[in-house]
N, C-alpha and C positions, 0 to 999 in steps of 0.2 A: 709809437704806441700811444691812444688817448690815453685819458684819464680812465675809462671803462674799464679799461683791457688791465690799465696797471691797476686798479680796484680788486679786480676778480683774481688778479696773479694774486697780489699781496696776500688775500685770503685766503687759497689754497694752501700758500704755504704755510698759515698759521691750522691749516687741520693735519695736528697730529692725531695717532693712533688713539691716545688718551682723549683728546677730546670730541673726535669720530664718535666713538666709541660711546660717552656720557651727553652725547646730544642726540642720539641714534635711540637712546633710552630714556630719556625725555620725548623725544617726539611719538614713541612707542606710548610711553606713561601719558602724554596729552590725547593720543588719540582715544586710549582707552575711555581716559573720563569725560573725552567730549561725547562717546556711544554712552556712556553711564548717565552725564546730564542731558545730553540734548542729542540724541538718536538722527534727527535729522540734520544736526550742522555734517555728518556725515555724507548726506547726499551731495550731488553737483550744483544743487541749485543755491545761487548768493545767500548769506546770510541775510536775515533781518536784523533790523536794526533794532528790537523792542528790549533785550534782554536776554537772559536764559531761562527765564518763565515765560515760557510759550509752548501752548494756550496758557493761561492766568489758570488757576485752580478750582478761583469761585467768583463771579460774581461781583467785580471790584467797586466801591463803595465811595473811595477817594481815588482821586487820579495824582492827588501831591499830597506833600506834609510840611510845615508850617512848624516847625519846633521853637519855642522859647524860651532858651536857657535863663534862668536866673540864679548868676553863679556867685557862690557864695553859701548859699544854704539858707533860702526865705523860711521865718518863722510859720509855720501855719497857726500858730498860738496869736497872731500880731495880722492873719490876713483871712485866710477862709474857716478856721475850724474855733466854732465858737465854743469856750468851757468855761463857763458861769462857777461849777464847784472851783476850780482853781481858783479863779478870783475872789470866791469865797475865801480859800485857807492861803493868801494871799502872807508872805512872810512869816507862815507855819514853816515846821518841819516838815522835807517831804519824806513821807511814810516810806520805809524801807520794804516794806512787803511791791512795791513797787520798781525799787532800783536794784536788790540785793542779786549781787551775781551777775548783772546785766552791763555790757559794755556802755561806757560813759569818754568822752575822749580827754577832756584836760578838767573835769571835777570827781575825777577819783581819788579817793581817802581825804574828799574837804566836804564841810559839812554840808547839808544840800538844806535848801530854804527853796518853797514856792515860793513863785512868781508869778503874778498874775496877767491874764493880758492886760497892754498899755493900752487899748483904742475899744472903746464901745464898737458891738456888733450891731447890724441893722437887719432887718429882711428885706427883699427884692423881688417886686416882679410877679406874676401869677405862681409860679413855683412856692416863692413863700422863702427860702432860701437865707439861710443867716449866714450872713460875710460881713467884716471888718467894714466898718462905715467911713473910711479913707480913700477906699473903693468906690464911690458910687457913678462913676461911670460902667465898671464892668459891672457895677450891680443892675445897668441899666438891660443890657444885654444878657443877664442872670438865666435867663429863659433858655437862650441859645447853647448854653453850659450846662455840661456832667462835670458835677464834682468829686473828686476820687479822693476821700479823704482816710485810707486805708494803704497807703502806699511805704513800702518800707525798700531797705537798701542796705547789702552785705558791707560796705564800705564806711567809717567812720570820719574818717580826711579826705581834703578836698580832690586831691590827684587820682588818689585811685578811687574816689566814690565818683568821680567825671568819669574818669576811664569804664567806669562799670555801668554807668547810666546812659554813655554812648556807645559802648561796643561788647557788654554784658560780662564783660571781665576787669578785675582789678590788676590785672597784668599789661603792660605797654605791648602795642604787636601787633592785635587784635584787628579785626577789618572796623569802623565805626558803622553805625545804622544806616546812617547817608550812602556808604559806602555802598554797602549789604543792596540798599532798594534800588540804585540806580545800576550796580550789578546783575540786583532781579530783573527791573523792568527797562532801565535805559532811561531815556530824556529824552522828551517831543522839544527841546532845544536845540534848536537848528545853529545857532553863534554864539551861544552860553556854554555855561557848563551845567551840568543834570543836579550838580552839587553845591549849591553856594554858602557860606558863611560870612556871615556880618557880625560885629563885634563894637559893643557902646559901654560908655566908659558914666559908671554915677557917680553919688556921693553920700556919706552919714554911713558907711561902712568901711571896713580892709577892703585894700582892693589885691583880693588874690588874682596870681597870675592862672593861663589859660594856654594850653599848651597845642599847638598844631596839632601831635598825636592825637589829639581828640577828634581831629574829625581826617582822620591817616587813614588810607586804603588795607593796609596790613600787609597778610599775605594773597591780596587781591592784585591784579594788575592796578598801576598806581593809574591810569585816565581814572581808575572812579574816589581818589581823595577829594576832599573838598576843597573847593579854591575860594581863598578868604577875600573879601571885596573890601577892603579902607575903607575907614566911614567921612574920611577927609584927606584932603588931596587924591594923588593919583591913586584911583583904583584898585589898580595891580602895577606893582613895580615895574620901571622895565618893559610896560606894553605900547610906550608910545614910539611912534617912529621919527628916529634919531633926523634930528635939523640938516636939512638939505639933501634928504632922501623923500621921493615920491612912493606913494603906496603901491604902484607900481613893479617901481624897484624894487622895494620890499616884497610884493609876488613873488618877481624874479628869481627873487635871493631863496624866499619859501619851496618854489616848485624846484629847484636846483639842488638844494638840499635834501629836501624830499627823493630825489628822484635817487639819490645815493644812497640815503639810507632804505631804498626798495630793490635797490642792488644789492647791499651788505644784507641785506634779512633774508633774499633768495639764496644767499649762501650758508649763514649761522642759524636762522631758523629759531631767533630769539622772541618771543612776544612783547619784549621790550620795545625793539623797535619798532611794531606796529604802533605803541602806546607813543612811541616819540612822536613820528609822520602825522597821527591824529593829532596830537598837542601844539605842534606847528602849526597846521593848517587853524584849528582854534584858537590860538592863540591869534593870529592871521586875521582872523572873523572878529575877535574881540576889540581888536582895533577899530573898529567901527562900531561894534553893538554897545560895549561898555560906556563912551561918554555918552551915546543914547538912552543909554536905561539908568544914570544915576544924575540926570538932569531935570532935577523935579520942579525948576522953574518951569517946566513947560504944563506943567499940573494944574487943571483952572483951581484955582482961590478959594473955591470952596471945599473940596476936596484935602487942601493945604490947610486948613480953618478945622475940618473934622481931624485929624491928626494931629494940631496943635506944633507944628514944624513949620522951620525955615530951608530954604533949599539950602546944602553943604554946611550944616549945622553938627552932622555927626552924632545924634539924638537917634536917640531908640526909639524915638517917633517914625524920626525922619527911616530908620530902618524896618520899621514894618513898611509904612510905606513903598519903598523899596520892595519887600518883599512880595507885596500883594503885583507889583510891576513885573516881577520874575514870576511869579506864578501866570499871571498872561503871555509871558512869552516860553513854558513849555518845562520851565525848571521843575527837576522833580522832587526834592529835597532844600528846605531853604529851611537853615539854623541858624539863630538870632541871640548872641550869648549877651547880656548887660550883666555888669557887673558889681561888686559892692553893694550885698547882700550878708558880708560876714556880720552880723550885727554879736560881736562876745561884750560890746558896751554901746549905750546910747543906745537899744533899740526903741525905742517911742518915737526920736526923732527920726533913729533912721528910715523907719517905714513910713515917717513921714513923705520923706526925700523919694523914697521908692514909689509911693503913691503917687506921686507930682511928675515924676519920669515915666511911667510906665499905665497908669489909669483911662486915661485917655486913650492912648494908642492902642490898647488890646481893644478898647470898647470900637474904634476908627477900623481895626483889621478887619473885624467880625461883621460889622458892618458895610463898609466898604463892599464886602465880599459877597455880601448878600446880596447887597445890592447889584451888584455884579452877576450875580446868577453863579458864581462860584463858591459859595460856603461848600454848599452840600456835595461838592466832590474835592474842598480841600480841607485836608483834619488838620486841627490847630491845638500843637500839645505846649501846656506852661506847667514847667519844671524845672524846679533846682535839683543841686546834688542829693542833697538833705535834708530834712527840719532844720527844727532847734529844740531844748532842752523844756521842759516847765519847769524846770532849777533854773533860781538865777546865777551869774558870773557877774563876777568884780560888781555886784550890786546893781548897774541897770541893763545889763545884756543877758544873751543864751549862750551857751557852749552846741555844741556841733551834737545833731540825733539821727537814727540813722532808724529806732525802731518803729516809727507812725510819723507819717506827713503828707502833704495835702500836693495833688496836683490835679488841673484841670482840660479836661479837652472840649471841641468843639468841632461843628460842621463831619463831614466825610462819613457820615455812616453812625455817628454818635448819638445816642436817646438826649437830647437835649431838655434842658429844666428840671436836672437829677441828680440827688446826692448817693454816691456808691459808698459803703463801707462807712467804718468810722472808728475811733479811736477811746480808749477809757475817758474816763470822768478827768481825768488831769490832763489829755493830751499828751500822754506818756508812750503808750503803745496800742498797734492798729489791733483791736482785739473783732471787730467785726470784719469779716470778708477781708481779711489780710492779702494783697497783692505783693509781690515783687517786681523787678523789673524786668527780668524774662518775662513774666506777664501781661506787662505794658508794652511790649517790642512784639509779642506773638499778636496781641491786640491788634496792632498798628498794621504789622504786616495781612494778618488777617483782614481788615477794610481796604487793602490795596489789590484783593485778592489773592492773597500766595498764603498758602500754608506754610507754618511757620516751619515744622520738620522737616519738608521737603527742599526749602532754601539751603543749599549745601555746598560743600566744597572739601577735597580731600586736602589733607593737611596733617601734615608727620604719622601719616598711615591711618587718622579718623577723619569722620563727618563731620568737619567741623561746621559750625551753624550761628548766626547771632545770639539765639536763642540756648545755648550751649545743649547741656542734655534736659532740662526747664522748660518752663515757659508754657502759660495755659492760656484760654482765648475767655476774656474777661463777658461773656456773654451776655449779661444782664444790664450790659452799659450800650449794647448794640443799638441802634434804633431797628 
């Protein structure tokens, strides 16, 4: 008897009644919602490879997204949102008609004193635009920029205000954004992944940790989580091929495997292992594309010059860079966490340090991409979890805000050289055009073409959605 034949035995005998039975009604329950989402994955003819939005719904604006986390919680009092009265009442009391009743996370029942911003504002650019003068790189680019200074977020800590900011809930589980759009529309990455995350490390703030779940498929088939790329040494763990094996071999070993578990899935019927066989054969691919795409000596000098990086430096330079690299090769989703941003002390220097890491490089992406003929179909969103406070902490820092803060997009369908919304006289709370972040994720999806309600998935008997039962299309930032 081969190998085959003892395969196919083994398995028969593990279909009991019981699990006939509970597979039989899964595969009942999958066919239903594949007629519910996609009508035609029902016919004969092969799937497409684009997604489960097909046709797109409208009109699609971006063809990728560019996220830039800055985790920690960057002040917008210290970067985009200018408030002169504060600095006026600058180690007053802050007025209680302001805080009374309102969550605050570690300056509750201590006395609250304004704080003024640390860093003169400047303006920028035809726009006119007042940003933190530590900035002036991206003030150079100011034009290219909607500034959404009206953004708030259910979450007041850092875990579950990440978790709510990437997957619209404060709950771990959840599909992330990344997940959700290469769900929706797939990856024109033929040896990537549709999902990538990079990760750079600052300084002059905590460095809170960053947790995988944030960018976790959920209850998604797991090929669409995000695969995190090292920003020095290997890669991806584990992707190179073991000394004294030819890549070959390695085929060998890949189609061998493969070809078993195309045996075992004609039997159980699990979508799991469809998700293996493709992660193999990717993985497989990455072997080859990986040290091509994060070899940035091969970058001419000038290029390397506008970014202000060295090649395997591991700088959030060096990671936009990077990114703008996966976005010509088809990636649909590329998140960029840097971190140490918690500023509860030292914030004047810290945003120094933040300025010095990050200034350059946002102004080099935007750039870069223009030049490139790609801004205008890739959106480039910069966001933290949270603000910070106009109370001070332990004297030169903020504590953690959650009700008014600043984030900014670019390229893909965005009105450039525009401020959205805005926040009272202290930078306390978004009182004009108050967003959330179902608002920002309907936004995002809406430039990619998909209606935000319609992106769906059944889950513990609802529609579940990124956008949960929220989420409005921020129109007046469209271009």
């Amino acid at each position: 008897m081969d190998l085959s034949s003892e395969l196919r035995q083994f398995h028969r005998q593990q279909q009991t009644r019981r699990v006939f039975l509970g597979r039989a009604s899964q595969g009942i329950g999958a066919l239903a919602l594949a007629s519910l989402i996609r009508p035609s994955s029902l016919l004969a003819a092969p799937a497409r490879a684009t997604g489960m939005v097909d046709p797109l719904h409208f009109a699609p604006k971006a063809k990728r997204v560019i996220w830039l986390t800055m985790a920690g919680g960057p002040s917008h009092l210290e970067t985009w949102d200018p408030k002169p009265k504060l600095a006026a009442m600058h180690g007053q009391p802050m007025p209680g008609s302001f805080t009374a009743g309102k969550q605050i996370a570690q300056l509750q029942g201590q006395k609250l004193t304004c704080y003024g911003p640390q860093h003169q504002f400047q303006r920028f650019g035809k726009s006119g635009v007042e940003i933190c003068g530590m900035f002036p790189k991206i003030g150079s680019v100011a034009d290219e920029i909607c500034w959404v200074r009206s953004m708030t977020s259910e979450a007041i800590n850092h875990d579950p205000a990440h978790m709510f900011m990437n997957t619209g809930s404060q709950i771990a589980g959840r599909p992330s954004m990344g997940a959700w759009i290469t769900y929706g529309l797939g990856s024109e990455a033929e040896s990537l992944p549709g999902f990538v995350v990079l990760t750079s490390l600052g300084r002059g703030g905590q460095n809170q940790p960053i947790a995988a779940r944030q960018w976790a498929p959920g209850f998604l088939p797991s090929r669409f989580q995000g695969v995190h790329l090292r920003s020095k040494g290997d890669p991806v763990l584990y992707l190179g091929t073991p000394a004294g094996v030819t890549r070959e071999q390695q085929g060998d070993v890949v189609k061998a495997v493969n070809a078993l578990n195309l045996q075992h899935d004609a039997i159980v019927d699990d979508p799991e292992i469809a998700t293996r066989i493709a992660q193999y054969e990717l993985a497989f691919q990455m072997q080859a594309s990986v040290p091509e795409l994060v070899d940035l000596s091969k970058e001419p000098a000038n290029v390397l010059e506008l970014y202000g990086c060295k090649p395997g430096d591991g700088s959030f330079a060096s990671n936009c860079l990077l990114a703008r690299r996966l976005a010509e090769r088809g990636v649909r989703f590329m998140q960029l966490y840097h971190k140490d941003w918690d500023h509860h002390g030292g914030v004047k220097q810290g945003i120094e340090f933040k300025a010095e890491e990050i200034d350059r490089a946002c102004m080099a992406l935007i750039t870069d991409l223009k030049q490139r003929d790609m801004l205008k179909d890739t959106l480039i969103v910069w966001a933290g979890e949270f603000g910070r406070t106009p109370m001070s902490q332990g004297g030169d820092g903020r504590d953690h805000h959650n009700a008014g803060f600043t984030v900014w997009m670019c390229g893909g369908g965005i009105k450039p050289g525009t401020v959205y919304g805005g926040t009272d006289e202290l930078g306390y709370a978004a009182v004009d055009n108050p967003i959330d972040v179902h608002d920002l994720h309907a936004t995002m999806l809406r430039l990619l073409g998909i209606e935000h309600t319609r992106l769906s998935v059944k889950f513990q008997g609802l529609d579940a959605r990124l956008t949960g039962i929220a989420g409005k299309v921020i129109k007046d930032i469209l271009a």
